[in-house]
C-alpha positions as CSV (number, residue, x, y, z in Angstrom):
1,X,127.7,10.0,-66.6
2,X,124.2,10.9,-68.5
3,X,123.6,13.6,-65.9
4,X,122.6,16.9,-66.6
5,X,121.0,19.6,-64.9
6,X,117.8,19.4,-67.0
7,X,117.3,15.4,-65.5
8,X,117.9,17.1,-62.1
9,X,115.0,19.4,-62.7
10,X,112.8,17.0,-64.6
11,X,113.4,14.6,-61.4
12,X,111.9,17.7,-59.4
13,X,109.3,18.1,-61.2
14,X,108.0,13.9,-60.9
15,X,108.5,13.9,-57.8
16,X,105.4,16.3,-57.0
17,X,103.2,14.3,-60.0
18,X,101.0,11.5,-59.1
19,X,102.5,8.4,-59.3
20,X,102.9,6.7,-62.8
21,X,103.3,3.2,-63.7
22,X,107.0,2.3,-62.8
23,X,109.2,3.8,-60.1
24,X,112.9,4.2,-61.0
25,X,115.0,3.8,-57.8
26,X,118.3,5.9,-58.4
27,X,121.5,5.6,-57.1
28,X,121.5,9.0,-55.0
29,X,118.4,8.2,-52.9
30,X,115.8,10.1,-55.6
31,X,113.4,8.4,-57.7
32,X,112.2,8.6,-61.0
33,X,108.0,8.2,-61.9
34,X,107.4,7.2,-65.7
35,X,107.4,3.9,-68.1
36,X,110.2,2.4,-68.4
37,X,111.3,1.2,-71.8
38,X,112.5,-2.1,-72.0
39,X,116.3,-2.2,-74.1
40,X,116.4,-6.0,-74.3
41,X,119.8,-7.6,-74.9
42,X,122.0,-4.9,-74.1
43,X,122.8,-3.9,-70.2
44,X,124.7,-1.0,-70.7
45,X,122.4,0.8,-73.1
46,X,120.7,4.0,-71.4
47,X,117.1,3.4,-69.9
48,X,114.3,5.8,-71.8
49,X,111.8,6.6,-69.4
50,X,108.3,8.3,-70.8
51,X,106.7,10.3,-68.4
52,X,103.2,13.4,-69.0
53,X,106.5,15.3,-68.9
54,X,108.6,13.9,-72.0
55,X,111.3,11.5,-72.0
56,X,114.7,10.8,-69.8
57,X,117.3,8.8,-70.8
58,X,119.1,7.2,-67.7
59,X,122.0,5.5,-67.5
60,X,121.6,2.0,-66.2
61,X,125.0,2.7,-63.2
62,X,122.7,5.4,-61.6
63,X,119.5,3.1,-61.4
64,X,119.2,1.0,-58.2
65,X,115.9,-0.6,-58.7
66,X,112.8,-0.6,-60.5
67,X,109.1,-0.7,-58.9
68,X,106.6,-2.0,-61.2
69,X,103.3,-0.7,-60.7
70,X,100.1,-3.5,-60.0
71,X,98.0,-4.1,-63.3
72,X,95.2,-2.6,-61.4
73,X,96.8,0.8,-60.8
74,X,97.3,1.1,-64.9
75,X,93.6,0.2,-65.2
76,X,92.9,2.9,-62.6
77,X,94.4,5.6,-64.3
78,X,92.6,4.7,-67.5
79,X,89.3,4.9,-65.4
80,X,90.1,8.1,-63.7
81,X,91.3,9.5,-66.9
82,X,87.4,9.0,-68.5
83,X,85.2,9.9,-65.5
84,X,83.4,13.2,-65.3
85,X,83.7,14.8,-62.0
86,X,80.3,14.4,-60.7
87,X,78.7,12.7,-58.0
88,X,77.9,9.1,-60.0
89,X,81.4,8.5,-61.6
90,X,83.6,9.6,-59.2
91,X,81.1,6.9,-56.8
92,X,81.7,4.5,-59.4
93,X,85.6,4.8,-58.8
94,X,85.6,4.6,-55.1
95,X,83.4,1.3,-55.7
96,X,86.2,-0.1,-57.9
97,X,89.2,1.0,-56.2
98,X,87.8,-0.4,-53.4
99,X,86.6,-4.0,-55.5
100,X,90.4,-3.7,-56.7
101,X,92.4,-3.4,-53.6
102,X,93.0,0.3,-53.9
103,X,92.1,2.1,-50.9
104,X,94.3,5.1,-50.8
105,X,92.8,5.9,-54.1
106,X,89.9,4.9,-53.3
107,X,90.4,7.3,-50.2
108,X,91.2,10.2,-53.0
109,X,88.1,10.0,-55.0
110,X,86.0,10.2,-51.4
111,X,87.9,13.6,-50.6
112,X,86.5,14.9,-54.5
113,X,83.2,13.5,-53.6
114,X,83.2,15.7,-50.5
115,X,83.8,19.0,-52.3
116,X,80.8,18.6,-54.9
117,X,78.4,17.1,-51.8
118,X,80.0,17.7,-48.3
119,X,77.1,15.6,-46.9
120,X,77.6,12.6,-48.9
121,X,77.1,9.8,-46.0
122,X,78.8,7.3,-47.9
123,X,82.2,8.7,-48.6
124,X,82.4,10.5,-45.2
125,X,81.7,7.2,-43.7
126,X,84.4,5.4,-46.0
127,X,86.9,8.1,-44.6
128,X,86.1,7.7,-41.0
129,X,83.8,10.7,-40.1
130,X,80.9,10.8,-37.7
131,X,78.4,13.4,-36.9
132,X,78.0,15.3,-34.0
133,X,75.5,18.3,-33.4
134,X,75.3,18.4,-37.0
135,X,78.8,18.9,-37.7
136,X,81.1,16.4,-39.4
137,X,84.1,15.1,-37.9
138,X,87.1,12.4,-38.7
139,X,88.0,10.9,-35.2
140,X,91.5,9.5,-34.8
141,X,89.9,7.4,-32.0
142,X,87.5,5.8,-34.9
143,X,90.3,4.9,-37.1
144,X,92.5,3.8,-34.7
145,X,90.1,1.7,-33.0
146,X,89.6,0.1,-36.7
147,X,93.5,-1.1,-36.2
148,X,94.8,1.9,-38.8
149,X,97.5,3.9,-38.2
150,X,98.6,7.8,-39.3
151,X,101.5,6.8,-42.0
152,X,103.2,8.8,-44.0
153,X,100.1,11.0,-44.5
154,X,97.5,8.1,-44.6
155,X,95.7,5.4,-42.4
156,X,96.8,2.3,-42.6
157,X,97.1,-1.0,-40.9
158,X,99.3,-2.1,-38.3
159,X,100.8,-5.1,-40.4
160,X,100.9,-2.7,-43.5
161,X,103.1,-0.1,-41.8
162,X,105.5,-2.6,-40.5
163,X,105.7,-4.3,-43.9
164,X,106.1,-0.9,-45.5
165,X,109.1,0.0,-42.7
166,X,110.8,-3.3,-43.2
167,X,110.8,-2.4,-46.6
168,X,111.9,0.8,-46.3
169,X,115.2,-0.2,-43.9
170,X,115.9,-2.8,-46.9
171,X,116.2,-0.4,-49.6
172,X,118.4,2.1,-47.5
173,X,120.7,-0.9,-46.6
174,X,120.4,-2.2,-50.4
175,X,121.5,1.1,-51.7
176,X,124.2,1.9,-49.2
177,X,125.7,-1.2,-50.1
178,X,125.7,-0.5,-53.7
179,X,127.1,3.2,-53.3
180,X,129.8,1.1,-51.5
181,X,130.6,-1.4,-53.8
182,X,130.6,0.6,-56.9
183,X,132.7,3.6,-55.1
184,X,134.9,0.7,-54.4
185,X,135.1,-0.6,-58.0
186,X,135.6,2.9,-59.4
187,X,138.7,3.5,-56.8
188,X,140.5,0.3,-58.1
189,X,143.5,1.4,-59.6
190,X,143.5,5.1,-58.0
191,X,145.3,6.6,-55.5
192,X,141.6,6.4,-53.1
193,X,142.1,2.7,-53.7
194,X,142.9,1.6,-49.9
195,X,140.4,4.6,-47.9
196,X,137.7,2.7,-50.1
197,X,138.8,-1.3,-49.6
198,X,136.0,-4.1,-48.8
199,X,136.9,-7.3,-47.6
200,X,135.3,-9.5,-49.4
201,X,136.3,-12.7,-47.7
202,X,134.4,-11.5,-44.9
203,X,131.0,-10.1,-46.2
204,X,128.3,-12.1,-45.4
205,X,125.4,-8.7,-45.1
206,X,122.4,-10.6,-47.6
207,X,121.9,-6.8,-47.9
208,X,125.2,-6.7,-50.4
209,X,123.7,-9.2,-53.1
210,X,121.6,-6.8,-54.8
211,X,124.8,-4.3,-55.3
212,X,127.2,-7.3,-56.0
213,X,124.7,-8.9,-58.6
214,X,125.0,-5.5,-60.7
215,X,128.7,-5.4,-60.5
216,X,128.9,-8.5,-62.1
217,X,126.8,-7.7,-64.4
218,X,128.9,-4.8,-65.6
219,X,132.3,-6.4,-65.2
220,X,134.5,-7.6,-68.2
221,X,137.4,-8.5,-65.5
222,X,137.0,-12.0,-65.5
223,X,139.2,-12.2,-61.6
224,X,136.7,-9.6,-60.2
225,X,133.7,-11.8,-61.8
226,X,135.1,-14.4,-59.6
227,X,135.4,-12.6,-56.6
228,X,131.8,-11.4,-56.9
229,X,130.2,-14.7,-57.8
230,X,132.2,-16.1,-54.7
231,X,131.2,-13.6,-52.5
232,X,127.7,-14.3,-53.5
233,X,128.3,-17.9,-52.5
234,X,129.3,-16.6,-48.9
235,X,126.2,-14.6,-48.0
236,X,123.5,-15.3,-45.5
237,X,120.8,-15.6,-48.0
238,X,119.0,-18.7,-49.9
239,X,118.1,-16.6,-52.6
240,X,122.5,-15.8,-53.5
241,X,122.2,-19.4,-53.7
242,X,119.1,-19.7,-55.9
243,X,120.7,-16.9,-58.0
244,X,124.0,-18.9,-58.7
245,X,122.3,-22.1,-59.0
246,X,119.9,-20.7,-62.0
247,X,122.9,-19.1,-63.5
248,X,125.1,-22.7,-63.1
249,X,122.2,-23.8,-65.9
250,X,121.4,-20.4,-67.7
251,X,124.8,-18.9,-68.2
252,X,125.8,-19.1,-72.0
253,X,128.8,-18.5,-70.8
254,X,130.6,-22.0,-70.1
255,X,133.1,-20.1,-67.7
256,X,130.2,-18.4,-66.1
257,X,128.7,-21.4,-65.8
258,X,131.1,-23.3,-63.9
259,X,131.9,-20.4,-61.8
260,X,128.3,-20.5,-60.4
261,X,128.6,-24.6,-60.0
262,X,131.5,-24.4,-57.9
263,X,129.8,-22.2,-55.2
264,X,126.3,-24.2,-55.9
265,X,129.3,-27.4,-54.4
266,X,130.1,-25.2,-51.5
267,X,126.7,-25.4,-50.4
268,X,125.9,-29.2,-51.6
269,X,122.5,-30.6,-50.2
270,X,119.9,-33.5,-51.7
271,X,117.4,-31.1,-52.2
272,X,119.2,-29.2,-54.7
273,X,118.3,-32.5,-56.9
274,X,114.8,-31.4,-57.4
275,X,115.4,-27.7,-58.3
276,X,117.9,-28.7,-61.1
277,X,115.2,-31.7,-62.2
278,X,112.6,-28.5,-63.0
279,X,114.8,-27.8,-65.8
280,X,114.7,-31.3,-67.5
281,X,111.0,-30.4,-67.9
282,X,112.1,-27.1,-70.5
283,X,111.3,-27.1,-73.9
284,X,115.3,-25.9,-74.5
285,X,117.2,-29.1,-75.5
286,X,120.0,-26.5,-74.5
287,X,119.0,-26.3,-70.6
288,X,117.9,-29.5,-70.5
289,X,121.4,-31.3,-70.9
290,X,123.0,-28.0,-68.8
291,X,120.8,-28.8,-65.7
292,X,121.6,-32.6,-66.4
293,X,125.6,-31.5,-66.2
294,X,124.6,-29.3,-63.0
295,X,123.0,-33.1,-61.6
296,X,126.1,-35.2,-62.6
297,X,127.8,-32.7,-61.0
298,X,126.1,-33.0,-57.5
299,X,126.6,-36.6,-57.5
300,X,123.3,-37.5,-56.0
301,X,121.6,-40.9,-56.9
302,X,117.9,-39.2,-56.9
303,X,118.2,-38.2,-59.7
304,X,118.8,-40.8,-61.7
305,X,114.5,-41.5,-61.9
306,X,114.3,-37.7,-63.3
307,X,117.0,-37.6,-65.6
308,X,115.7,-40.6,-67.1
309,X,112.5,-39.2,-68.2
310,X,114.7,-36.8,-70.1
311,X,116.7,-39.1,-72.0
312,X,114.4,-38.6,-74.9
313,X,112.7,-35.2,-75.3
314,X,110.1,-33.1,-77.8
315,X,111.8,-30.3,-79.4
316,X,110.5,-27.8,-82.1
317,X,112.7,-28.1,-85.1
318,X,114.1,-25.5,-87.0
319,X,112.6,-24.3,-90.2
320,X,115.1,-22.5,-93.4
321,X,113.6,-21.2,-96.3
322,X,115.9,-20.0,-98.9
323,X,116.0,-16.3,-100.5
324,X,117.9,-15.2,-103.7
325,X,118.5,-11.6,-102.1
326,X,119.9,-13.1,-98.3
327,X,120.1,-16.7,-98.6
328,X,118.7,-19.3,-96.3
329,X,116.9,-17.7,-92.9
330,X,114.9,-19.3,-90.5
331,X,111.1,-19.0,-90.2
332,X,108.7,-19.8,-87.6
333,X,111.5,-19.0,-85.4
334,X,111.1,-19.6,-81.3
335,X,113.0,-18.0,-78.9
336,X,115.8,-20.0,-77.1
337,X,118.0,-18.7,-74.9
338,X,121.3,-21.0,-74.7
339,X,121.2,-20.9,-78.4
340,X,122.8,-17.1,-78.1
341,X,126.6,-16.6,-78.2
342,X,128.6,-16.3,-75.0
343,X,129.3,-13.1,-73.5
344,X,132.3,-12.1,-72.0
345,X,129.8,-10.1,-69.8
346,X,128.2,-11.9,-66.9
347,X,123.8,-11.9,-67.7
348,X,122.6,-11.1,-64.8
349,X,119.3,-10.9,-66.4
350,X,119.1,-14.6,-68.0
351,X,116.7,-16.0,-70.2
352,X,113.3,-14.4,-70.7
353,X,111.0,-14.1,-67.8
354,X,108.1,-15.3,-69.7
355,X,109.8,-18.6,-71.3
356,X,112.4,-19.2,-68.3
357,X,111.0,-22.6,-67.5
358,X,108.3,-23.2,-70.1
359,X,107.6,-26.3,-71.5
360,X,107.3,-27.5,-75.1
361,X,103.3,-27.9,-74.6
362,X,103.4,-24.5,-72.7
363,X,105.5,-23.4,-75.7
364,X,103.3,-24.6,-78.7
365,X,99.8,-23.7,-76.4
366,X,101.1,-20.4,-77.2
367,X,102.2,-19.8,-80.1
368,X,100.1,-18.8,-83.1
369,X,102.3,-20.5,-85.2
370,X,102.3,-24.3,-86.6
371,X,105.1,-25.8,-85.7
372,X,107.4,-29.1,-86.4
373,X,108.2,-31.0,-83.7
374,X,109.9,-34.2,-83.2
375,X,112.1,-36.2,-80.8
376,X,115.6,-36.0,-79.9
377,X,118.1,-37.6,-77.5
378,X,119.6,-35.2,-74.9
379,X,123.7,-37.0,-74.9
380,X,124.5,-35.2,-71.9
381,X,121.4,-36.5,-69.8
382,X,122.9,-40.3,-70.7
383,X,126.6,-39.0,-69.6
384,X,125.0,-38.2,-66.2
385,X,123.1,-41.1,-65.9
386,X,126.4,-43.2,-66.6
387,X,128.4,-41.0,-63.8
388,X,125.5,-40.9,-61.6
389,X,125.7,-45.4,-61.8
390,X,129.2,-46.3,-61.8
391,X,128.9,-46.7,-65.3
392,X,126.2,-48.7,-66.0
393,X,125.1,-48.4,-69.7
394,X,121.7,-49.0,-70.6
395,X,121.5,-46.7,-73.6
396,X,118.4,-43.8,-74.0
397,X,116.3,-47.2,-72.4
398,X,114.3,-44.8,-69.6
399,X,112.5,-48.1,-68.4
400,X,115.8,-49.6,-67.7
401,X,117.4,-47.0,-65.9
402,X,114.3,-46.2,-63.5
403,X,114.7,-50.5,-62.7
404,X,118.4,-50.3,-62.1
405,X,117.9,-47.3,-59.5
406,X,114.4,-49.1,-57.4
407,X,116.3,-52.0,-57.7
408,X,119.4,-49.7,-55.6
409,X,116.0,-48.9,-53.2
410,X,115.5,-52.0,-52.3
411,X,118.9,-53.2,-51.7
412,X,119.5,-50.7,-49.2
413,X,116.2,-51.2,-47.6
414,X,117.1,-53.0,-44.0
415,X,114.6,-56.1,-43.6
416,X,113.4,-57.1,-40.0
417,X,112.2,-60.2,-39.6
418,X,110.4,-60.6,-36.2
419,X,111.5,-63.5,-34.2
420,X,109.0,-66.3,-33.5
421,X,106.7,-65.2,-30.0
422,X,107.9,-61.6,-30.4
């Protein structure tokens, strides 16, 4: 473990800073205040954090969750950082903070306003105070007839302090959980083995996923990543399911892959059709014919209209020049996610955020770049078709498939005739 005494102390010291853009979450209850670097591609590389301080390097077992700040705050500091404390900027930031949704800060600058004009009628009526025989005073009547609430140090709303307790109870029960697990996975194999045993086949706490989601995602064992990705399966909570049903399509993994598919089948419904038809619509040929395995695979006649549309599809082709020194190497090169190799690590992460379910016109509306782009015929989208109708074969012909299947509608369809004098 990365631990030393100096993170212990440096951890003191943030913790009585004002906040800073991201909130490291660790393990042991503490948190960390800083930016946090990004280490794409690589789970189990150490977490730099930058901080007025310097920088800590974390490793990513002792990191439970990260809180990213709202744009606005980062603007904020940028503000703060460049007004002079006097009367008109520090006004000037109240007004903003306010515009911006900031009211504890905006709350902050009012207090600073006070101490270079005590008897500034704006800010002492922002922060609740009244006169009486000439003295200035902050009722707790006035604010709490206003619907806030003394929280933690500050007013706030009713709704806002119940949201920020619900929240609060989460994250203990997220991080007990993962304390639980991962004392659990460190015991296997050691004589504290049994005082530390789960059983699994029983968990159904939605409070577990979090902690479950980053043992697989440091797990090699390829049993335990089925025990994990099956527990998932059995929890209380739609987004397990949502998890393993994105992975059943993103996973680069083939065994990962199908591991997620099976527990998607536990849980078979219709509706599933239309979540795994989003990803037809994705400018990765790659995903495309995944999500149309993940359909075959559901056996629902639905979607037999969207998986036609994707018998054909755009793609951006790829570009090689040739070099003396290294050979042929690809230029204008876009990022596509199943074209990396398998892991035998479990990516929790997945593709991108920003490119997870782009299209190719959402692609190339992007990109600075001119780009080639031409049509190509996605085979596994036909072999679903084929399951999907008994085995009907009417080639990468989209108009004939979409006839076949209204032409299924309209079988089924009951007809009433009315009998005559009714």
């Amino acid at each position: 473990m990365r631990f030393t005494w100096l993170l212990a102390a440096a951890c003191w010291t943030l913790a009585v800073q004002p906040a800073w853009s991201d909130r490291v979450v660790l393990v042991s209850g503490g948190s960390v205040s800083g930016d946090l670097e990004e280490s794409p591609g690589d789970l189990h590389a150490p977490r730099r954090i930058v901080s007025p301080h310097g920088v800590i390097e974390l490793a990513p077992e002792v990191i439970l969750d990260v809180e990213r700040e709202p744009p606005a705050l980062a603007e904020y500091r940028d503000r703060a950082h460049r007004a002079a404390l006097n009367l008109t900027d520090q006004w000037s930031l109240v007004q903003w903070c306010r515009e911006n949704s900031l009211y504890d800060e905006a709350n902050a600058h009012c207090e600073q306003i006070l101490k270079l004009n005590p008897n500034h009628l704006q800010a002492r009526t922002l922060l609740g105070y009244q006169k009486r025989n000439g003295e200035w005073k902050q009722r707790e009547d006035y604010m709490q007839s206003r619907g806030f609430v003394r929280y933690q140090g500050r007013w706030r709303m009713h709704q806002q302090v119940q949201l920020l307790e619900e929240r609060r109870l989460i994250k203990e029960a997220q991080i007990e959980w993962w304390v639980r697990l991962k004392r659990w996975r460190e015991s296997l194999g050691t004589p504290h083995e049994q005082e530390n045993e789960i059983d699994f086949s029983q968990l159904r706490d939605p409070m577990a996923m979090d902690g479950l989601i980053r043992l697989l995602g440091r797990e090699g064992n390829l049993k335990l990543q089925r025990l994990y990705i099956g527990t998932l399966g059995n929890l209380e909570h739609d987004v397990a399911l949502g998890f393993l049903m994105n992975h059943s399509v993103f996973q680069n993994n083939p065994d990962h892959r199908e591991m997620c598919m099976l527990e998607v089948l536990r849980h078979r419904h219709p509706l599933m059709v239309e979540r795994y038809a989003r990803f037809l619509d994705c400018y990765d040929a790659g995903i495309v014919n995944r999500a149309a395995d993940c359909l075959a695979a559901l056996d629902y006649q639905s979607a037999v209209m969207p998986l036609a549309s994707a018998l054909s599809t755009r793609y951006i082709v790829r570009e090689f020049r040739n070099s003396v020194s290294r050979g042929p190497y690809e230029v204008n090169a876009v990022y596509h996610y199943s074209r990396q190799a398998p892991s035998p690590f479990f990516d929790v992460v997945g593709p991108t955020p920003s490119y997870r379910m782009k299209s190719i016109d959402d692609v190339l509306a992007a990109s600075q770049r001119n780009h080639i782009v031409d049509w190509g015929k996605n085979e596994n989208v036909y072999m679903a078709l084929r399951k999907l109708t008994g085995g009907c074969d009417f080639g990468y012909h989209t108009a004939n498939w979409k006839a076949w299947y209204t032409q299924q509608q309209v079988t089924a369809t009951p007809i009433i005739q009315a009998r005559r004098g009714d």
